[in-house]
C-alpha positions as CSV (number, residue, x, y, z in Angstrom):
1,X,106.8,3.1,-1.2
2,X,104.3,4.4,-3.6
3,X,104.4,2.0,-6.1
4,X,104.9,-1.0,-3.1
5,X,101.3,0.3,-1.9
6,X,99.7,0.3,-5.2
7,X,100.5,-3.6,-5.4
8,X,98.7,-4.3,-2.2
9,X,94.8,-5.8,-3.2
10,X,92.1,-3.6,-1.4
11,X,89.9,-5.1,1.4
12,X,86.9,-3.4,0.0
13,X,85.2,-6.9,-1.2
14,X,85.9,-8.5,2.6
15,X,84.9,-5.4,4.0
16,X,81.3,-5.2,1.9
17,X,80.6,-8.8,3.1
18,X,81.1,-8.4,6.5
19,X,78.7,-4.6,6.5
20,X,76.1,-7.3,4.6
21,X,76.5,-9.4,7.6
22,X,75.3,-7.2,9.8
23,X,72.7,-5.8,8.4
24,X,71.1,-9.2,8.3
25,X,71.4,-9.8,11.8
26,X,69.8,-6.7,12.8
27,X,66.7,-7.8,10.9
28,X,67.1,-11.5,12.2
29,X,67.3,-10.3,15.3
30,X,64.2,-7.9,14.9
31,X,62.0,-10.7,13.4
32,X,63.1,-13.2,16.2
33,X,62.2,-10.4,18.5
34,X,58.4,-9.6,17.1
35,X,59.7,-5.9,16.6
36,X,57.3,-5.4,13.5
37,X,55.0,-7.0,15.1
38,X,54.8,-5.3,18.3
39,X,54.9,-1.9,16.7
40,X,52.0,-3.3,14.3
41,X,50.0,-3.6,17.3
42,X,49.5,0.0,18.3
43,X,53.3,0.3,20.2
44,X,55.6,3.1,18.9
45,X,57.7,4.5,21.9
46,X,60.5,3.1,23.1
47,X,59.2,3.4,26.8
48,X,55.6,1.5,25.3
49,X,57.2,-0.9,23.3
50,X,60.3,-2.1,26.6
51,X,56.7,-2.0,29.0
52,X,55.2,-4.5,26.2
53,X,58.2,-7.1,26.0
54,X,59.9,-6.4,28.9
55,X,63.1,-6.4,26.5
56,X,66.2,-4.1,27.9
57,X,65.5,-0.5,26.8
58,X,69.2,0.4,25.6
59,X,69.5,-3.1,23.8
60,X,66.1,-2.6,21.9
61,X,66.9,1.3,21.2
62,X,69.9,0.4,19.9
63,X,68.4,-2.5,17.3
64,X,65.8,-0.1,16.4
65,X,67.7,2.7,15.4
66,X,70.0,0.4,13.5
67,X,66.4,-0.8,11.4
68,X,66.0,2.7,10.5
69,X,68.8,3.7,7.9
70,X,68.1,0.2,6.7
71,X,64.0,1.2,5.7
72,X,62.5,-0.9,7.4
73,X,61.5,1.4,10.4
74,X,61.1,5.3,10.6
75,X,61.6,7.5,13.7
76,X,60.3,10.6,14.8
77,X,58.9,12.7,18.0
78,X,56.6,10.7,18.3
79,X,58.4,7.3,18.1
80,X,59.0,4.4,15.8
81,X,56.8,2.9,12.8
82,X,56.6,0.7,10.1
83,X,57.7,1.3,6.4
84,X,55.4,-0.1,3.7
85,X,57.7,-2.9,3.2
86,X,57.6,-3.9,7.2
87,X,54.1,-3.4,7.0
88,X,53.7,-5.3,4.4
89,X,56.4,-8.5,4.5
90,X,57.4,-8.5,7.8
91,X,54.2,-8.4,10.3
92,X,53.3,-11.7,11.7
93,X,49.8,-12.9,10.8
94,X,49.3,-11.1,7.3
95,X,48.9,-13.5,4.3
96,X,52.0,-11.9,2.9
97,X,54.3,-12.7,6.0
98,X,57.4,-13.5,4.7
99,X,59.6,-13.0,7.9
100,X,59.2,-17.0,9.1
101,X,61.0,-18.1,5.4
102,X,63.8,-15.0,6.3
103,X,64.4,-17.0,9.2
104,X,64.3,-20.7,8.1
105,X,66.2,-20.4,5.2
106,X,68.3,-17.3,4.1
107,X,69.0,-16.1,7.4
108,X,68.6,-19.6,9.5
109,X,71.8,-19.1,11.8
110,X,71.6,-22.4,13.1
111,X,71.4,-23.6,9.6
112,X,74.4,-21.7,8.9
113,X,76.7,-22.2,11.8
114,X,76.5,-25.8,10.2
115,X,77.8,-24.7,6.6
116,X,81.2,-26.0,6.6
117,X,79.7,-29.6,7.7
118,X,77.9,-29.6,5.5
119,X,80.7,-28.7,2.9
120,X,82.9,-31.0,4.8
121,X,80.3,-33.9,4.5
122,X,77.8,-33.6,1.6
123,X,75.2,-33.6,4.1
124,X,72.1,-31.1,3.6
125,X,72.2,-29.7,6.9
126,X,69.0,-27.4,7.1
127,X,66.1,-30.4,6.0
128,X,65.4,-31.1,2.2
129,X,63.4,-28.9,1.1
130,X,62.2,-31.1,-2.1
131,X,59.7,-32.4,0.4
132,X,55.4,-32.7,0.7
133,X,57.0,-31.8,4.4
134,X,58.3,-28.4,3.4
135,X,54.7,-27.1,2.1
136,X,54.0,-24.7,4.9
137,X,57.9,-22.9,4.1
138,X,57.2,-22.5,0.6
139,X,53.6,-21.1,0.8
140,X,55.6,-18.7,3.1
141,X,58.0,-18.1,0.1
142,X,55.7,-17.6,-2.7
143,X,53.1,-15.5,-0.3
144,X,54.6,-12.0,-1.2
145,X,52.8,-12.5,-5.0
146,X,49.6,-11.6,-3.4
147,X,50.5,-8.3,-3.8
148,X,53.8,-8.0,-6.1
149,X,52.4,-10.5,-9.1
150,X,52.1,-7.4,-11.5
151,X,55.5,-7.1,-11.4
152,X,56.7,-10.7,-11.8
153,X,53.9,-10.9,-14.7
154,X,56.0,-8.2,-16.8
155,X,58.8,-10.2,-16.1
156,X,57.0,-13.3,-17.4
157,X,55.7,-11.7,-20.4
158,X,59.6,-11.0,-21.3
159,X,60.5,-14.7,-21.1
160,X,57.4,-16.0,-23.2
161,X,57.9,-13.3,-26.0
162,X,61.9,-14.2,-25.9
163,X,60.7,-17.7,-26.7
164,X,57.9,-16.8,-29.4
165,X,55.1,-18.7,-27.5
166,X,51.9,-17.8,-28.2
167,X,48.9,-18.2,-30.5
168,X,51.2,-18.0,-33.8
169,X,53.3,-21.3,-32.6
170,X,50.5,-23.3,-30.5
171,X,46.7,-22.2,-31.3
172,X,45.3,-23.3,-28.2
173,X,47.5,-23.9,-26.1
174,X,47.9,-26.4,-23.2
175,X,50.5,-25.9,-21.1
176,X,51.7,-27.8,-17.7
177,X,53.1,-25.6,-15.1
178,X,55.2,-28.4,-12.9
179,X,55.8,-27.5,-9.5
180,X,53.8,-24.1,-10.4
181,X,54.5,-22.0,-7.1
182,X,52.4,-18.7,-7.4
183,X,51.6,-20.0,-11.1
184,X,52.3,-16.3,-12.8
185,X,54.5,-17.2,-15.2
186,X,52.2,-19.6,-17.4
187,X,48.9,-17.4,-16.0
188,X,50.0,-14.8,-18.4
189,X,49.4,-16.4,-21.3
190,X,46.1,-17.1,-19.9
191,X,45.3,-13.2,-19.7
192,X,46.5,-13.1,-23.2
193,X,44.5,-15.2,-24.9
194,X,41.2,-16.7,-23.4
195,X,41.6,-20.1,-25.2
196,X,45.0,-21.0,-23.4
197,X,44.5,-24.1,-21.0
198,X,47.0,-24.2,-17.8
199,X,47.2,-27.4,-16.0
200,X,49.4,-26.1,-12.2
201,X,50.7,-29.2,-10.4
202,X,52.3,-28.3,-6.7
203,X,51.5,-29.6,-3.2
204,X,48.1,-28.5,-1.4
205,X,48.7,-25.6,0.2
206,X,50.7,-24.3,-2.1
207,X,47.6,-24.9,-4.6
208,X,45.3,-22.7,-2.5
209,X,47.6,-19.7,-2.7
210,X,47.9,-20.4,-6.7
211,X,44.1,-20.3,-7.5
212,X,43.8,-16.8,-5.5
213,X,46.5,-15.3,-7.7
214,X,44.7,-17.3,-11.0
215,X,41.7,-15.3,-9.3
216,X,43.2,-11.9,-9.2
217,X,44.7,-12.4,-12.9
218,X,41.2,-13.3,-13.8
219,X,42.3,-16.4,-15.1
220,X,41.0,-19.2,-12.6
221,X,38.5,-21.1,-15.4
222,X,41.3,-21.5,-17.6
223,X,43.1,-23.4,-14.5
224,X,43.1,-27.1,-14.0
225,X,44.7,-27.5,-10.2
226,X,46.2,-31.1,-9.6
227,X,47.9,-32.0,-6.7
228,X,50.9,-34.1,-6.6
229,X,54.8,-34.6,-6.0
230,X,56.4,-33.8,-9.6
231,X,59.5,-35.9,-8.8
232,X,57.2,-39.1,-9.0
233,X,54.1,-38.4,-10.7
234,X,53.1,-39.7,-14.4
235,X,52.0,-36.2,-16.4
236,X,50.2,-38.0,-19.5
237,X,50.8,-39.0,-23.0
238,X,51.0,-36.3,-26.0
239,X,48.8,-33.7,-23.9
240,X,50.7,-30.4,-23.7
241,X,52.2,-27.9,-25.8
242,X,54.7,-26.7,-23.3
243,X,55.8,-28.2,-19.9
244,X,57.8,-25.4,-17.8
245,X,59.7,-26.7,-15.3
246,X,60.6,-23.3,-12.9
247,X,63.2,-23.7,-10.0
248,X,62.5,-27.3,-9.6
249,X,64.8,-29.6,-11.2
250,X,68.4,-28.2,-9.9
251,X,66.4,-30.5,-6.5
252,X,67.4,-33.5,-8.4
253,X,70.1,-35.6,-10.0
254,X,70.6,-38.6,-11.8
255,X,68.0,-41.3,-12.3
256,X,65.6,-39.4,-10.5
257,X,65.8,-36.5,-12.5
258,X,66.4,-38.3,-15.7
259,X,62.6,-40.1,-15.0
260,X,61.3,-36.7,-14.2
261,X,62.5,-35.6,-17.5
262,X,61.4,-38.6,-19.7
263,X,57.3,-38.3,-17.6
264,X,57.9,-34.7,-19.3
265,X,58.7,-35.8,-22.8
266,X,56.4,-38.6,-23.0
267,X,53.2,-36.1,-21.6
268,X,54.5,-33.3,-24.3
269,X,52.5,-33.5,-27.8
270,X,54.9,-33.6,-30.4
271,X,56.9,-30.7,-31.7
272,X,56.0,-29.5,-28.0
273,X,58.6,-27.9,-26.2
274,X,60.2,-28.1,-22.5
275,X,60.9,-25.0,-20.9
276,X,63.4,-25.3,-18.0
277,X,63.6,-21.4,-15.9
278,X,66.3,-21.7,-13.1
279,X,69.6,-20.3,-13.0
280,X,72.3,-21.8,-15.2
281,X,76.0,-21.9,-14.1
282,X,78.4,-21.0,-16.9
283,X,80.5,-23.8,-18.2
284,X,83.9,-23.3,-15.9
285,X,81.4,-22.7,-12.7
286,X,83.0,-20.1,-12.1
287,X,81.5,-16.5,-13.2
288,X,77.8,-16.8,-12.8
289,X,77.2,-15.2,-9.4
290,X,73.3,-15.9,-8.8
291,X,73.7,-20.1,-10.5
292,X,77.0,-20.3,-7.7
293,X,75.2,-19.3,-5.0
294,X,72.3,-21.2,-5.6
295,X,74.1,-24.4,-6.0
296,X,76.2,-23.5,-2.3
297,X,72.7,-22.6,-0.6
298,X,71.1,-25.6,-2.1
299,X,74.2,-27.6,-0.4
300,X,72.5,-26.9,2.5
301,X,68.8,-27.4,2.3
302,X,68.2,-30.1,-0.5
303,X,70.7,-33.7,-0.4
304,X,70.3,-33.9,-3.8
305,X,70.7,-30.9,-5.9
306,X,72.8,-29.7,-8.6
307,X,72.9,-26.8,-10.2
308,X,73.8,-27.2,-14.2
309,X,75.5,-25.5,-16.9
310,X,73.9,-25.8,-20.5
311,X,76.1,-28.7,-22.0
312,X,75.2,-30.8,-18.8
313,X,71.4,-30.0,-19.4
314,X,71.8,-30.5,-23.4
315,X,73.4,-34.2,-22.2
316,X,70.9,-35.0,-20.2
317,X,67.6,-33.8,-22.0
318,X,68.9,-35.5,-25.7
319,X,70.1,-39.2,-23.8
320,X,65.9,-38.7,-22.6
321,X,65.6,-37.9,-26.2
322,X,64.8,-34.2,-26.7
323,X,66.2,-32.5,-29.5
324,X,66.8,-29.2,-30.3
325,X,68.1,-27.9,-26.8
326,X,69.2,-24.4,-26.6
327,X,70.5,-22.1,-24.2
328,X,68.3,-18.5,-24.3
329,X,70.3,-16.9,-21.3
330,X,71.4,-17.3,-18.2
331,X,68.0,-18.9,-16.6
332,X,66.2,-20.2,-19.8
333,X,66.6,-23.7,-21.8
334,X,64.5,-25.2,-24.2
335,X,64.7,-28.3,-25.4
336,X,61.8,-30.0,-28.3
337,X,59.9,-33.5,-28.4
338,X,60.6,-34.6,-32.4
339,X,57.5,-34.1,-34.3
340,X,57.8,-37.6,-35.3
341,X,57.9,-39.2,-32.0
């Protein structure tokens, strides 16, 4: 009987899944419900805070214990309040809000209680989130780098130095940051060296929220800001060093992507090279956990996605006429314009 039990596979993997579901509804529920906000606001009894929303007082004591042993609330005598993360992230009205892009996108139940149509049908069911339309979501997105950028600069600094970029390969360098987001990753080889040029293209909101970062990274006069949709925008002839592409082109396929791509090659000086940073699926698709997911949560929110392995990128970026592509890990290719183009 022993042995026969031994045999049987464990649960534990199920079970881990489900405890993860929870945990987000609590906080779903909590943001849909102000919580944070209310608490923010001067609030911290359980009696003050039921006056204040009128909410049921077992329901909400019930939801608010449950935020505790997950940090994001803390309880004593005196009541409830915030952690530094709450305070921080999750308090409606702060630049650094990020609990509206929780709920639109990685926690959007009425996004996901529409996953297996969309599975079923092809159809991105939560909007596409390559649009000028979905501006305000990602400004929402990108708004925590206010305050964490030191951190995802160190990170940055890791991917440029496992590259070799820098004054010893391209004295002066220009580089386009396409679709820049909060901009950090090329702004650090700004702080590096004073004669680096950084041309950010994005939307323009998300623009405004880039130049205050180049401002706190004391980089902003080495910044050209440009505003336009890199999916059909020209980017020049033979005028950068580098073009990095960062969690942008898995929004595309086919001859869309392919025109995106040859735009790149044709503004890149040559012996310049293209930097592509977004997760990379391993060649079976069927081991690398954060390129899987991202390709299943892109199903959903963008009707035209893929998410690539290497040899598909290789394919694509030398029929555009790159050469020398390689793989650098799981999130990084590189691919070169001939110097004799």
């Amino acid at each position: 009987m022993s042995e026969e039990l031994e045999q049987i596979p464990p649960l534990d993997i199920i079970y881990e899944l489900e405890y993860q579901v929870i945990k987000a509804d609590v906080v779903k529920t909590a943001l849909e419900l102000d919580i944070f906000t209310t608490i923010n606001q001067g609030h911290h009894t359980l009696d003050d805070i039921v006056q204040t929303t009128g909410y049921d007082r077992c329901g909400l004591r019930i939801l608010m214990d449950a935020l505790c042993p997950l940090g994001l609330l803390t309880k004593s005598k005196n009541g409830y309040n915030l952690t530094a993360t709450t305070e921080t992230y999750l308090v409606r009205g702060k630049s650094t809000f990020y609990g509206d892009w929780t709920l639109r996108t990685q926690i959007a139940w009425q996004v996901r209680n529409q996953s297996a149509e969309a599975v079923r049908t092809g159809r991105a069911v939560g909007g596409d989130y390559s649009l000028s339309d979905k501006n305000d979501e990602w400004v929402m997105d990108y708004s925590p780098a206010l305050l964490n950028w030191p951190e995802r600069a160190e990170m940055a600094r890791e991917m440029w130095d496992k590259l070799d970029v820098g004054k010893e390969m391209y004295p002066a360098l220009r580089i386009l940051d396409a679709a820049c987001g909060h901009g950090i990753k090329n702004f650090v080889l700004a702080q590096a060296d004073d004669g680096v040029r950084v041309t950010a293209v994005d939307f323009p909101k998300m623009l405004e929220l880039t130049a205050e970062i180049a401002d706190q990274m004391g980089v902003r006069h080495q910044v050209e800001f440009i505003s336009g949709d890199v999916s059909v925008m020209e980017f020049g002839v033979d005028e950068y060093d580098v073009i990095q592409f960062g969690l942008i082109l898995y929004y595309f396929k086919g001859k869309r992507l392919e025109s995106i791509l040859r735009s790149a090659r044709k503004a890149l000086k040559p012996g310049g090279m293209l930097v592509i940073n977004e997760p990379i699926a391993d060649e079976e698709h069927c081991e690398s956990e954060a390129a899987l997911l991202a390709a299943y949560q892109l199903l959903l929110f963008a009707p035209d996605s893929q998410v690539r392995t290497f040899l598909e990128y290789k394919q694509i970026l030398e029929n555009v006429g790159f050469v020398g592509v390689f793989s650098r890990d799981e999130t990084l290719v590189t691919a070169m314009k001939n110097v004799a183009a």
